[in-house]
C-alpha positions as YAML, in Angstrom:
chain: A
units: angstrom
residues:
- id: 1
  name: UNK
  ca: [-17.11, 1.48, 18.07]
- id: 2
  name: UNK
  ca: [-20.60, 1.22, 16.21]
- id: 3
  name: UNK
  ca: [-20.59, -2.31, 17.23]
- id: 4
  name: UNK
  ca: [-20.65, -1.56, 21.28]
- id: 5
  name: UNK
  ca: [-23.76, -2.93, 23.03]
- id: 6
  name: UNK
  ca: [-25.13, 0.42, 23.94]
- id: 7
  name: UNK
  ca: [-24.01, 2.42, 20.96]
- id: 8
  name: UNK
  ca: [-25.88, -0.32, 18.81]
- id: 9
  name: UNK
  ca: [-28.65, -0.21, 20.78]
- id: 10
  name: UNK
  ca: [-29.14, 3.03, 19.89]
- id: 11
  name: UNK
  ca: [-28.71, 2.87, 16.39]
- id: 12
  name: UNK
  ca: [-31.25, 0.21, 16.36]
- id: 13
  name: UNK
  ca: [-33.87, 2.27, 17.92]
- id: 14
  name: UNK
  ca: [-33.56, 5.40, 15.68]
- id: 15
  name: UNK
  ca: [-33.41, 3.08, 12.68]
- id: 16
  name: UNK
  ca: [-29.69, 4.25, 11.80]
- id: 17
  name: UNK
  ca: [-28.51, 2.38, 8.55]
- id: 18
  name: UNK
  ca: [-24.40, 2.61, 9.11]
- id: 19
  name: UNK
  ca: [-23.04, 2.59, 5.08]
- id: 20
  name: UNK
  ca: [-19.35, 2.72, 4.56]
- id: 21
  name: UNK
  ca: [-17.67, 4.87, 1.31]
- id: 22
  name: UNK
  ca: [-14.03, 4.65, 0.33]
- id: 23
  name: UNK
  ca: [-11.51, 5.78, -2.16]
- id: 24
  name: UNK
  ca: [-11.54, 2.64, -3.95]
- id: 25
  name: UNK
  ca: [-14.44, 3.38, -6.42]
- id: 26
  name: UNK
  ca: [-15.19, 6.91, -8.06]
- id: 27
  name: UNK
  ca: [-18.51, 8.22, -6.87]
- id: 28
  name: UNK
  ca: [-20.09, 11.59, -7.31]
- id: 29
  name: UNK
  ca: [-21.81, 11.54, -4.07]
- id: 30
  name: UNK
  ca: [-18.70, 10.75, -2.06]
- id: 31
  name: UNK
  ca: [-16.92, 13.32, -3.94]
- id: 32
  name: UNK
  ca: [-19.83, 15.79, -3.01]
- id: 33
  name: UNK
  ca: [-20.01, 15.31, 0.39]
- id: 34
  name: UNK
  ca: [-16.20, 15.31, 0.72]
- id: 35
  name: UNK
  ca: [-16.46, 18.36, -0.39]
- id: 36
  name: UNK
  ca: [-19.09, 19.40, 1.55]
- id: 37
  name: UNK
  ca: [-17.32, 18.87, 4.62]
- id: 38
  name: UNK
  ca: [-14.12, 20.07, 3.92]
- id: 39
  name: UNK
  ca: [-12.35, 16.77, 4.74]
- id: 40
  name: UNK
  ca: [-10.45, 15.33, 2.29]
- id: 41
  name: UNK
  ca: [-8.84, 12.59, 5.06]
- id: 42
  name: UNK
  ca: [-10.39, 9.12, 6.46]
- id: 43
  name: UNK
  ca: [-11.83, 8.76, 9.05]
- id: 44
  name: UNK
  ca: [-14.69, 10.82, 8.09]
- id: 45
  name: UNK
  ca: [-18.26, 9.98, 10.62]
- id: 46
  name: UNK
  ca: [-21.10, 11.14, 9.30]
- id: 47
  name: UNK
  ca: [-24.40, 10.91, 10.96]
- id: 48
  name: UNK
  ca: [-27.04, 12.20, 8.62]
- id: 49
  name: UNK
  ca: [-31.06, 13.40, 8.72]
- id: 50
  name: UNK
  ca: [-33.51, 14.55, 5.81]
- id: 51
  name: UNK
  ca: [-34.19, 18.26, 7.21]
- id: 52
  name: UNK
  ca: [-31.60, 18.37, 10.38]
- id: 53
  name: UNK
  ca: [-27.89, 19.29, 10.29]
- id: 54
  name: UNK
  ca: [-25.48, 16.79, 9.51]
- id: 55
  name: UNK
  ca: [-23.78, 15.73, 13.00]
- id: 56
  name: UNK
  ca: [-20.20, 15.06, 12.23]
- id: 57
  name: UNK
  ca: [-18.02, 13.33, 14.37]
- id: 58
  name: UNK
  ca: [-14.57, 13.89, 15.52]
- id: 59
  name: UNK
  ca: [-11.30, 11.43, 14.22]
- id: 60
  name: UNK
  ca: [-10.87, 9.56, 17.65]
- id: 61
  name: UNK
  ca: [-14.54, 8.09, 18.39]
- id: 62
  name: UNK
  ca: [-16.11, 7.27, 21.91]
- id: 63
  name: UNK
  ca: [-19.21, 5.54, 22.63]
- id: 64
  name: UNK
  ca: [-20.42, 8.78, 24.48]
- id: 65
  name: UNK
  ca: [-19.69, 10.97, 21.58]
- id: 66
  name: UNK
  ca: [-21.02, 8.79, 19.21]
- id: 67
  name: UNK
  ca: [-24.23, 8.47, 21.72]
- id: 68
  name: UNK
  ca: [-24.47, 12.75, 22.14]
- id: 69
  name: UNK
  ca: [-24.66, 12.81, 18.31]
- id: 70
  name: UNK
  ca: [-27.72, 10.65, 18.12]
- id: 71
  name: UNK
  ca: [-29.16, 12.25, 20.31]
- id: 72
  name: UNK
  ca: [-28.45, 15.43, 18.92]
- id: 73
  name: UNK
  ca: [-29.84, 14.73, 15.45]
- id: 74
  name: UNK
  ca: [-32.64, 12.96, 17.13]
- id: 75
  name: UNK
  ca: [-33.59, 16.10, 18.67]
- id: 76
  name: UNK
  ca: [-33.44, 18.46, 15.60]
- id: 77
  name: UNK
  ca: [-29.87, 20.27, 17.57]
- id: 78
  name: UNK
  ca: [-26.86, 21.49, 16.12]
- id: 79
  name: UNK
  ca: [-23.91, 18.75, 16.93]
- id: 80
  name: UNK
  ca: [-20.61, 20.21, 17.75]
- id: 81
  name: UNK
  ca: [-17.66, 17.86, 18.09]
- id: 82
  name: UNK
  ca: [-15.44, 17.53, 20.80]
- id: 83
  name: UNK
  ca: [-12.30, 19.59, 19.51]
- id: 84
  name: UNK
  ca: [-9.59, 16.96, 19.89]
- id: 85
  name: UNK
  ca: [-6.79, 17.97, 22.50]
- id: 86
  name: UNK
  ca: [-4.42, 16.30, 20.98]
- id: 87
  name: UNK
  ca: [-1.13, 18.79, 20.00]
- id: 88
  name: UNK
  ca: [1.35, 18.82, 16.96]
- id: 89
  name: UNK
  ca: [3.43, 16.42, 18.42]
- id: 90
  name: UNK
  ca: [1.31, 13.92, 19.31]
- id: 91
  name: UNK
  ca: [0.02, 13.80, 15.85]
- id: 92
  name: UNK
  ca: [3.73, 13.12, 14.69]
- id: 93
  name: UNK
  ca: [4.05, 10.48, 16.87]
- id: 94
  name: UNK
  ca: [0.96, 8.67, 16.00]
- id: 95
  name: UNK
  ca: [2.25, 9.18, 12.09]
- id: 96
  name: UNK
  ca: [5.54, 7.42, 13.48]
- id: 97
  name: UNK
  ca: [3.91, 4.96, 15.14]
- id: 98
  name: UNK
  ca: [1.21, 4.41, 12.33]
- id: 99
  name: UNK
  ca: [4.05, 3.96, 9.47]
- id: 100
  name: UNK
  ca: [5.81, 1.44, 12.18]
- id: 101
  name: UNK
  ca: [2.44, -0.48, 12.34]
- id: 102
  name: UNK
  ca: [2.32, -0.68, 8.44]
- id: 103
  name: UNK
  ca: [4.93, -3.15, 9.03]
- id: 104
  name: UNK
  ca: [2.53, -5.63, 10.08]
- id: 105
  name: UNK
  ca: [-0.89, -5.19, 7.52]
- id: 106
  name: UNK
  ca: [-0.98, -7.78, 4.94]
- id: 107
  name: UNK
  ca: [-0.21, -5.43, 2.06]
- id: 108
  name: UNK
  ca: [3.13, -4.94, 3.57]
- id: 109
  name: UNK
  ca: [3.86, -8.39, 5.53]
- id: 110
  name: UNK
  ca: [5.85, -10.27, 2.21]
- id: 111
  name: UNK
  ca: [8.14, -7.42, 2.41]
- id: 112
  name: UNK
  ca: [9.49, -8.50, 5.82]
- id: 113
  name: UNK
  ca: [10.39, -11.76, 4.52]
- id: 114
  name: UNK
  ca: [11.99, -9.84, 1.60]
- id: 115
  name: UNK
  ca: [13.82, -7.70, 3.70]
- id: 116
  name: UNK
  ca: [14.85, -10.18, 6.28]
- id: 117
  name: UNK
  ca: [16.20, -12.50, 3.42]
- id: 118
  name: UNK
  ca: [18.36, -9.80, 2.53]
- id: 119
  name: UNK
  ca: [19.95, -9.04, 5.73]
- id: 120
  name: UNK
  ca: [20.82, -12.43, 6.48]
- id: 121
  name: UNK
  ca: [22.55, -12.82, 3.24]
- id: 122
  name: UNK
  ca: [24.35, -9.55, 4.27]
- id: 123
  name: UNK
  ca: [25.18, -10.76, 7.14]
- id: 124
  name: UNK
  ca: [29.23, -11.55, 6.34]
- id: 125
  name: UNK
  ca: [29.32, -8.63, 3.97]
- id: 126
  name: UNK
  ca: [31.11, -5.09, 5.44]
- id: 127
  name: UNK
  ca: [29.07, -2.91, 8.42]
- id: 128
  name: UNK
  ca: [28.76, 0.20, 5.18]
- id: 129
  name: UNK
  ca: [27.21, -1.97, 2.88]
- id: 130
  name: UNK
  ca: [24.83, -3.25, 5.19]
- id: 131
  name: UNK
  ca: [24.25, 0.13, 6.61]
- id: 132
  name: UNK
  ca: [23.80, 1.25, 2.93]
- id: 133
  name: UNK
  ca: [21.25, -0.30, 1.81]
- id: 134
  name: UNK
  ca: [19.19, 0.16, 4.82]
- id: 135
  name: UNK
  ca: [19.76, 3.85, 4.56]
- id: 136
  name: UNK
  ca: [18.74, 3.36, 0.65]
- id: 137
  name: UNK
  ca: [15.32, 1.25, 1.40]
- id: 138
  name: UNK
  ca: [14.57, 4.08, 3.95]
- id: 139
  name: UNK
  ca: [15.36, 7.14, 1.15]
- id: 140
  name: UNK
  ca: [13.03, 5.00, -1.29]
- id: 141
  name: UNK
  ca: [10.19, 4.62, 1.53]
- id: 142
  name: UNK
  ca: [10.31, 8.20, 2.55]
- id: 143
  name: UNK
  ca: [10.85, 9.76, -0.83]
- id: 144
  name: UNK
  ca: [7.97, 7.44, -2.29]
- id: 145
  name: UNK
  ca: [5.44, 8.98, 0.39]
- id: 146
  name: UNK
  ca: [6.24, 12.08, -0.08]
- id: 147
  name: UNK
  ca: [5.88, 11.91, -4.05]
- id: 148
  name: UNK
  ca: [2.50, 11.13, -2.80]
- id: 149
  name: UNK
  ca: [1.80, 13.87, -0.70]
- id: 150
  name: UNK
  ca: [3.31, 16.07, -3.07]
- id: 151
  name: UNK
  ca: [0.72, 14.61, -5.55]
- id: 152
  name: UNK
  ca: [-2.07, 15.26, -3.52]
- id: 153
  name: UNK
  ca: [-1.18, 18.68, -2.73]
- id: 154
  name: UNK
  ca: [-1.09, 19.30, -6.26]
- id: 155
  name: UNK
  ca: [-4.08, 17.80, -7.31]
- id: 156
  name: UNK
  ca: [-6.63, 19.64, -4.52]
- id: 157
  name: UNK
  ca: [-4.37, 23.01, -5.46]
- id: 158
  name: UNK
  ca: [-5.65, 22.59, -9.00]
- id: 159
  name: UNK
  ca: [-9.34, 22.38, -7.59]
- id: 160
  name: UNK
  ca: [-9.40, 17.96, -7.30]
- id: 161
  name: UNK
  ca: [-11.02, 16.27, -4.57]
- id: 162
  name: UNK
  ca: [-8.72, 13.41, -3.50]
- id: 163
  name: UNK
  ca: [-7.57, 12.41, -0.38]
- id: 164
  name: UNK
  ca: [-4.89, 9.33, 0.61]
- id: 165
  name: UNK
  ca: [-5.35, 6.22, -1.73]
- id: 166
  name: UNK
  ca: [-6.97, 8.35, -4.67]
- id: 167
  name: UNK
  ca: [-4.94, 6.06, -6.75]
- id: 168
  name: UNK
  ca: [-6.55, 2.74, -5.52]
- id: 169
  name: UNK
  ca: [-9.40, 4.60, -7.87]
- id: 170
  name: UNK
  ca: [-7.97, 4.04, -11.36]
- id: 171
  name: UNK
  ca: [-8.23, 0.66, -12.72]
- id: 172
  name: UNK
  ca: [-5.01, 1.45, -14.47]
- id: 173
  name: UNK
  ca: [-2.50, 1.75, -11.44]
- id: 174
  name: UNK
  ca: [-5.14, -1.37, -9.46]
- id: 175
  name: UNK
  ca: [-3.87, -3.36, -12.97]
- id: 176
  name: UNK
  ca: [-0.35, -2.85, -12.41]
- id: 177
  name: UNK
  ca: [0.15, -3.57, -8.90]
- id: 178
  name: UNK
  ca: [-2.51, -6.52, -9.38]
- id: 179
  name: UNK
  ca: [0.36, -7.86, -12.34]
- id: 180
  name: UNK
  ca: [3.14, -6.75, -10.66]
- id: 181
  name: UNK
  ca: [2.29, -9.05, -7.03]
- id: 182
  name: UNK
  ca: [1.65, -12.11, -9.45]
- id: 183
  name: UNK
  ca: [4.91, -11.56, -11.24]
- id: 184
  name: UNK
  ca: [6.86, -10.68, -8.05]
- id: 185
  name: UNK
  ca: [4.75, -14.41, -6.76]
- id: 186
  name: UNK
  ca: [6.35, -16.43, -9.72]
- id: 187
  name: UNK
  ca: [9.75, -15.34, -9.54]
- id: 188
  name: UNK
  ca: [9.83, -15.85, -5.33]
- id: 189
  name: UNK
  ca: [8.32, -19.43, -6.09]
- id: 190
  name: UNK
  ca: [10.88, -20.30, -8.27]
- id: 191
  name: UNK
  ca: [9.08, -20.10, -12.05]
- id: 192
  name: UNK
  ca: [11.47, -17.97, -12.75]
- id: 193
  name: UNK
  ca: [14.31, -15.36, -11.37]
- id: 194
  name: UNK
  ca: [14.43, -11.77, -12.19]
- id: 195
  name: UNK
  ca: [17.70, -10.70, -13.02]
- id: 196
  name: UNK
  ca: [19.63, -13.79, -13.72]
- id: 197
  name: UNK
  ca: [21.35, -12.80, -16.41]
- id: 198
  name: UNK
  ca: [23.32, -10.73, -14.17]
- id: 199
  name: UNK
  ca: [24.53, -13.62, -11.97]
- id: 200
  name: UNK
  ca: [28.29, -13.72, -13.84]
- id: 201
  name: UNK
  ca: [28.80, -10.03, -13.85]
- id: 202
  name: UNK
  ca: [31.78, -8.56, -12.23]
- id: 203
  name: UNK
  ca: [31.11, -8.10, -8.28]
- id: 204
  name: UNK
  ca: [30.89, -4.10, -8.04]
- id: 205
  name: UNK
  ca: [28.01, -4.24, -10.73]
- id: 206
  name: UNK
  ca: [26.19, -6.79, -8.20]
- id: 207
  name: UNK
  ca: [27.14, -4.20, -5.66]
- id: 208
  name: UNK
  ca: [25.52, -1.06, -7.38]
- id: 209
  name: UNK
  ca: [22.78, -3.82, -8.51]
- id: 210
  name: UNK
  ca: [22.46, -4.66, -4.27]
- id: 211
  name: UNK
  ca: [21.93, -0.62, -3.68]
- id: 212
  name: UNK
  ca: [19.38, -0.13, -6.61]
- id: 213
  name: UNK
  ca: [17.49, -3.18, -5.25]
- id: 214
  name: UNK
  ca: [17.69, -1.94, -2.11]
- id: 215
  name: UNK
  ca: [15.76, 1.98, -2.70]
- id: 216
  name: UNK
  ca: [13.15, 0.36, -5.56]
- id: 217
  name: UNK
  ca: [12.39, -1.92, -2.27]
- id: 218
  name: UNK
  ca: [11.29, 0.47, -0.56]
- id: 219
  name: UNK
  ca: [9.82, 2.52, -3.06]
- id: 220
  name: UNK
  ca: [7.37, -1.24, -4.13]
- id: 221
  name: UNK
  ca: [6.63, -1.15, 0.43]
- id: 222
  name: UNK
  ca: [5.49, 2.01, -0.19]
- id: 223
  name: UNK
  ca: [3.17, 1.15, -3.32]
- id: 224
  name: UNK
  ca: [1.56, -1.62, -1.62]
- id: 225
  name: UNK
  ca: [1.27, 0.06, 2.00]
- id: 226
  name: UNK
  ca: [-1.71, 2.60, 0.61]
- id: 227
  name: UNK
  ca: [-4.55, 0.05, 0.73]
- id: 228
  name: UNK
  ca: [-3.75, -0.85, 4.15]
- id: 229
  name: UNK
  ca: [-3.43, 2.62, 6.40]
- id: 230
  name: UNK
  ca: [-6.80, 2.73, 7.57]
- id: 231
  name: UNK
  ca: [-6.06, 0.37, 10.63]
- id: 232
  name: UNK
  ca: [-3.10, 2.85, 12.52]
- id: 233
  name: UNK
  ca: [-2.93, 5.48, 10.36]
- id: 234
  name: UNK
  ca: [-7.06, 6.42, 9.75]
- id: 235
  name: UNK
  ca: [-7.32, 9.51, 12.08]
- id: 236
  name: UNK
  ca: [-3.68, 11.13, 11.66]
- id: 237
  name: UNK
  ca: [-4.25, 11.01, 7.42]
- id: 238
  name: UNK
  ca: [-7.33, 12.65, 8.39]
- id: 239
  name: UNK
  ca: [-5.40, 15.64, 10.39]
- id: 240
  name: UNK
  ca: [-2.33, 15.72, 7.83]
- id: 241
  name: UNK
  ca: [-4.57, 16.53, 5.07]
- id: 242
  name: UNK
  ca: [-6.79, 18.72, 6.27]
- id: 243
  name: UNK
  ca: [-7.62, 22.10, 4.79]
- id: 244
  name: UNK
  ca: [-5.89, 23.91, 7.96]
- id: 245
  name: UNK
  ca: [-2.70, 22.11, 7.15]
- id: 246
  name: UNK
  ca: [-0.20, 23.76, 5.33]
- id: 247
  name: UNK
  ca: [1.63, 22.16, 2.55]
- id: 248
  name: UNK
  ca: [4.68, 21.66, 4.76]
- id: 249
  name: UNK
  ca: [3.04, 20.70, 7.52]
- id: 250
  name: UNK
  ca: [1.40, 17.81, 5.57]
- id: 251
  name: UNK
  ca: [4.56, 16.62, 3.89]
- id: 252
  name: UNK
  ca: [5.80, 16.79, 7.23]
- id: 253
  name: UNK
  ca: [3.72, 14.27, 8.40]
- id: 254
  name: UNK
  ca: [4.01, 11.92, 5.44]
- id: 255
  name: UNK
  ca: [8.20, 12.17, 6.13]
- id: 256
  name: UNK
  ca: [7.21, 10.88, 9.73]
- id: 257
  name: UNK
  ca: [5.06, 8.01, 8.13]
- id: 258
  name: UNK
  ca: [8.03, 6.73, 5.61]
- id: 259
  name: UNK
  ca: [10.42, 7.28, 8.53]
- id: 260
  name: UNK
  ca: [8.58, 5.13, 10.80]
- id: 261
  name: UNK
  ca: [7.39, 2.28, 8.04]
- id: 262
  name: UNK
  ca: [11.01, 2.23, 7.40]
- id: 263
  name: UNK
  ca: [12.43, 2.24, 11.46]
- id: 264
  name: UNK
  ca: [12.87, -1.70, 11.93]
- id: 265
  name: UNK
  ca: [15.27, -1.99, 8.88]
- id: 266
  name: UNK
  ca: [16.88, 1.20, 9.85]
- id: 267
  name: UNK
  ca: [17.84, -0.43, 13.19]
- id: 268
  name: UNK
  ca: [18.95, -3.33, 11.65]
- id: 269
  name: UNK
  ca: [21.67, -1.86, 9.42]
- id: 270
  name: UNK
  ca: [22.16, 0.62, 12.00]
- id: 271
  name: UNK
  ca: [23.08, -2.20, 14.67]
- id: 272
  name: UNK
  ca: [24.78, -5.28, 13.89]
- id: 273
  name: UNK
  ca: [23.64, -7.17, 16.66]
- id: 274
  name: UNK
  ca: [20.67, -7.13, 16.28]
- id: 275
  name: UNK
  ca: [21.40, -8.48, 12.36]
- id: 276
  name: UNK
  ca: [22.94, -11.10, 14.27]
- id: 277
  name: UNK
  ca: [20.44, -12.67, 15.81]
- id: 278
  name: UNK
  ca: [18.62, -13.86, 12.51]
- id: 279
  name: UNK
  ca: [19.20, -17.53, 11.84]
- id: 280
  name: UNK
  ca: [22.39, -18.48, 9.62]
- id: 281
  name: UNK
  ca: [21.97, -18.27, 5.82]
- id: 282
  name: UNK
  ca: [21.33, -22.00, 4.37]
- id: 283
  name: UNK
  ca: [18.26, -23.67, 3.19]
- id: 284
  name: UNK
  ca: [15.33, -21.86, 5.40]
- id: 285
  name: UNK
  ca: [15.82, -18.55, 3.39]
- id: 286
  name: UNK
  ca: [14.66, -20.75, 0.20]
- id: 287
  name: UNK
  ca: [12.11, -21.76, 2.35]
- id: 288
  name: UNK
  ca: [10.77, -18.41, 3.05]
- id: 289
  name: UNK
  ca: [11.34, -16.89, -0.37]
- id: 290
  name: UNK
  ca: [9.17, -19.10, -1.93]
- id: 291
  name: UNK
  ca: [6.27, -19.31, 1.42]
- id: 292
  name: UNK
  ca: [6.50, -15.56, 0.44]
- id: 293
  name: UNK
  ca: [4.62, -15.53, -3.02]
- id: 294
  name: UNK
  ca: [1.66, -17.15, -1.61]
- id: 295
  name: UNK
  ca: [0.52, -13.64, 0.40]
- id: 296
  name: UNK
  ca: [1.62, -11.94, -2.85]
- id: 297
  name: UNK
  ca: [-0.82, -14.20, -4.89]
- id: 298
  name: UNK
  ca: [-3.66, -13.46, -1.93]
- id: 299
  name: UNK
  ca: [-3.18, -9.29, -2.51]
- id: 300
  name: UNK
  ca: [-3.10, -9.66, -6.35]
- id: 301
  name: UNK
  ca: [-6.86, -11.32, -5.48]
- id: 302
  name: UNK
  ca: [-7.52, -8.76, -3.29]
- id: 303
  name: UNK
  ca: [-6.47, -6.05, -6.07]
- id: 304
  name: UNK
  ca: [-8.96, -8.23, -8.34]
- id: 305
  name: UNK
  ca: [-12.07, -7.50, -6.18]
- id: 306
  name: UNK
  ca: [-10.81, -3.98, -6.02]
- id: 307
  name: UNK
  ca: [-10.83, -3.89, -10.18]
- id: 308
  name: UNK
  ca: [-14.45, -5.29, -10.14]
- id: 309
  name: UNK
  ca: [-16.12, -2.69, -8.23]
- id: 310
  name: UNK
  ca: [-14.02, -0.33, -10.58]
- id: 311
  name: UNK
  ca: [-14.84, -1.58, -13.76]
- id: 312
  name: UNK
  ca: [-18.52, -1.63, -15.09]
- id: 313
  name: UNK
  ca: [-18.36, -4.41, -17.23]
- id: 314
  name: UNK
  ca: [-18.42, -7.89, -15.39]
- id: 315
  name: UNK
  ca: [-16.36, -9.60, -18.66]
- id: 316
  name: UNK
  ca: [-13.47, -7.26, -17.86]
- id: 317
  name: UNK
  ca: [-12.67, -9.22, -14.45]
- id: 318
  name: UNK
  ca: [-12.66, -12.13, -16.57]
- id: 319
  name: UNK
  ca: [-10.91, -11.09, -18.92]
- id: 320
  name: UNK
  ca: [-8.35, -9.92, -16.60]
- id: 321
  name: UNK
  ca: [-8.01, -13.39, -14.83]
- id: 322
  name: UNK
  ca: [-7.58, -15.05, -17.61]
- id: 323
  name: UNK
  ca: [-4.89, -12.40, -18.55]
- id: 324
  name: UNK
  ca: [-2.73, -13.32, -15.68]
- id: 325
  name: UNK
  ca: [-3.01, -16.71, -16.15]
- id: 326
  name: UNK
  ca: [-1.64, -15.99, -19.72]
- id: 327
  name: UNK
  ca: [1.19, -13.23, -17.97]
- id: 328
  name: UNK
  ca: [1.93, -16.56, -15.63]
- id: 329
  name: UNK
  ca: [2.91, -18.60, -18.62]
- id: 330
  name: UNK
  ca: [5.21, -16.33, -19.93]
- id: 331
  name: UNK
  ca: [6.86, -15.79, -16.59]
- id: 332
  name: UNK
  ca: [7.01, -20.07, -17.15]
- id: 333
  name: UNK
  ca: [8.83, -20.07, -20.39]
- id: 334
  name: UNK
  ca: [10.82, -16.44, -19.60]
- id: 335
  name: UNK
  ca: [12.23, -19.47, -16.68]
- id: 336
  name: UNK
  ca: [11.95, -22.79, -18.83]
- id: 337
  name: UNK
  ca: [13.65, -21.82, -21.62]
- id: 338
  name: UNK
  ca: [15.43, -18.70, -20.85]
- id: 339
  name: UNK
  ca: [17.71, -20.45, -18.02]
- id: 340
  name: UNK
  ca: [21.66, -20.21, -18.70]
- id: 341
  name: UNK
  ca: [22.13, -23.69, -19.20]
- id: 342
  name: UNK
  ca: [19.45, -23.46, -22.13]
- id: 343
  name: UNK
  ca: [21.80, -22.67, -25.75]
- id: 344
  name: UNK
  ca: [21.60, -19.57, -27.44]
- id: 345
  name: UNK
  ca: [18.96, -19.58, -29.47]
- id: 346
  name: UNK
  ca: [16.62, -21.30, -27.37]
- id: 347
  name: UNK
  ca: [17.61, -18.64, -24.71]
- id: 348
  name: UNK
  ca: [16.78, -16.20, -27.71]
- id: 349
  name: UNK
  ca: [13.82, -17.68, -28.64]
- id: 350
  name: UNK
  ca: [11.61, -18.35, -25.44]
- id: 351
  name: UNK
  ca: [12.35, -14.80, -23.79]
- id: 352
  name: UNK
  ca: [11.03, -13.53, -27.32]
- id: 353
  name: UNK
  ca: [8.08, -15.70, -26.91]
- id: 354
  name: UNK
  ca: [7.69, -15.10, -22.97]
- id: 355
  name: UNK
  ca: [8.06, -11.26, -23.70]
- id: 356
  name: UNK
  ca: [5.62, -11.15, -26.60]
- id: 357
  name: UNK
  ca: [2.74, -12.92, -24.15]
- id: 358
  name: UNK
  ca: [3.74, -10.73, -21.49]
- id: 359
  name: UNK
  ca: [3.72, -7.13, -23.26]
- id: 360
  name: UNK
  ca: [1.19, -8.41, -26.03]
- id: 361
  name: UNK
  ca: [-1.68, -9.48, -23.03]
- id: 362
  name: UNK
  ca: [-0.85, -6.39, -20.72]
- id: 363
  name: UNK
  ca: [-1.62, -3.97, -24.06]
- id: 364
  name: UNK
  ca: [-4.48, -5.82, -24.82]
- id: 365
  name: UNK
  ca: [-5.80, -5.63, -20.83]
- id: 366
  name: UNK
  ca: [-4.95, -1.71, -21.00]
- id: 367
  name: UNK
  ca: [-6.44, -1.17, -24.39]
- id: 368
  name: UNK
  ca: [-10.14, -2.70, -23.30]
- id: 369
  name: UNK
  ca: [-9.67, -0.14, -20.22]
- id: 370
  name: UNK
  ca: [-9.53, 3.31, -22.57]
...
């Protein structure tokens, strides 16, 4: 919008320097003028002058509007937003259309490959199963945002100003997903597998093992979806959590998100036809496994850059790297020497080793954090 010939134009006569705030560092002055406003949501358009009222914008930007609030604070006037004519519904559709979109950011995008892996290995198993464990990745997607709504709720009750992705704010929780996308990276490329050990239990364990994989799926979409809303889901965040929202309306709208992120999977399980039309299982789905790590190593970078704007001191960041490169050798030997062919007591012995690295360098990571 800003970037419109006219609209920048005018920004460049009046001088207008355009800065851009987020939840991803803590800031007292963001906090403050979050505050201020009364909007805990994103998008939040701010067009501000030393000694004239504050114009502030409405969710869904025009050029025009954006061009009447310049003007406005040019002039010294009051700015009054156009009140948005947009009804209830519409605002649940663009929530079910902006948690179908999530589908496609590059937070989310490894978890299609994921997910269409494990359909087309489903593919001979019974219509319930399959339907299962779609029904199962949806409850984890859906319950997982609304443990986040709920959280937010409870946090502005008790007087906090937070708003959606409050979490991308503690280097803690950035840490974790940061590890967990590198280890998720090694096992898909084949340095190791998680869970193994289980490949000679009896075949209902693998089944209850196929169901638990199937909601903690959905719960790890949800995880790494928050970073990436912004793009479809800016303006109806914005409206969910605002103060004239009541609690059930907003948790509402975040049930409308998961059910949408979780829609394409839902029709797959729901409708075996369309199952059918993925390619045979056989040697691509290897393929794809391990081509999906790579955008799993590109988001645990991403997560890095994240940690380095959270963290004051520059050492930390490298400190951190080389703490995953340490956390990718254990997930090496937990694979080299933990294998079933290896004998007991090397078996015994490297997934002590690759377990001591592991735990020993995330403590140590966590412990330079307090």
């Amino acid at each position: 919008m800003y970037t419109q010939p006219e609209v920048a134009a005018a920004l460049a006569k009046d001088g207008v320097v355009l800065m851009k705030a987020d939840w991803t560092r803590k800031d007292e002055v963001i906090t403050a003028e979050l505050k201020r406003y009364e909007r805990e949501g994103v998008p939040l358009n701010v067009f501000l002058r030393k000694d004239t009222t504050p114009a502030v914008l409405s969710e869904f930007l025009t050029g025009d509007e954006v061009l009447a609030a310049l003007a406005a604070v040019r002039s010294g006037r009051a700015y009054q937003a156009t009140a948005t004519q947009h009804g209830y519904g519409v605002w649940l559709l663009l929530a079910f259309g902006g948690g179908a979109l999530l589908n496609l950011m590059p937070c989310v995008f490894p978890m299609i490959g994921l997910k269409v892996l494990g359909f087309a290995k489903e593919a001979g198993a019974a219509r319930a199963t399959v339907i299962r464990h779609g029904l199962l990745y949806s409850v984890g997607v859906v319950l997982s945002f609304l443990a986040l709504a709920g959280l937010i709720l409870a946090l502005k009750a008790g007087g906090g100003s937070v708003g959606w992705g409050f979490q991308m704010q503690s280097p803690g929780f950035v840490l974790a997903t940061c590890v967990l996308m590198v280890t998720l990276g090694l096992s898909l490329a084949g340095v190791f597998e998680i869970g193994t050990g289980l490949a000679g239990t009896a075949a209902n364990a693998e089944g209850k093992g196929g169901s638990a994989g199937a909601f903690f799926s959905g719960v790890l979409a949800t995880a790494v979806a928050t970073p990436c809303t912004a793009p479809g889901l800016g303006a109806a965040l914005g409206f969910a959590l605002d103060k004239q929202r009541s609690s059930g309306e907003t948790l509402l709208f975040f049930t409308v998100i998961g059910l949408g992120m979780a829609l394409p999977y839902l029709l797959l399980s729901a409708f075996p036809r369309l199952a059918a039309l993925l390619p045979r299982p056989g040697e691509w789905m290897e393929t794809l496994k391990q081509a999906m790590a790579f955008p799993l190593f590109a988001y645990a970078l991403f997560l890095l850059w994240v940690l380095s704007a959270l963290v004051e001191e520059a050492s930390w960041v490298r400190d951190a790297s080389l703490g995953l490169a340490v956390i990718a050798a254990a997930c090496w030997v937990w694979g080299r020497w933990g294998a079933p062919h290896r004998t007991d007591r090397e078996r015994l012995v490297g997934k002590a080793v690759a377990a001591l690295l592991y735990v020993g360098t995330l403590g140590y990571l966590y412990g330079t954090l307090a």
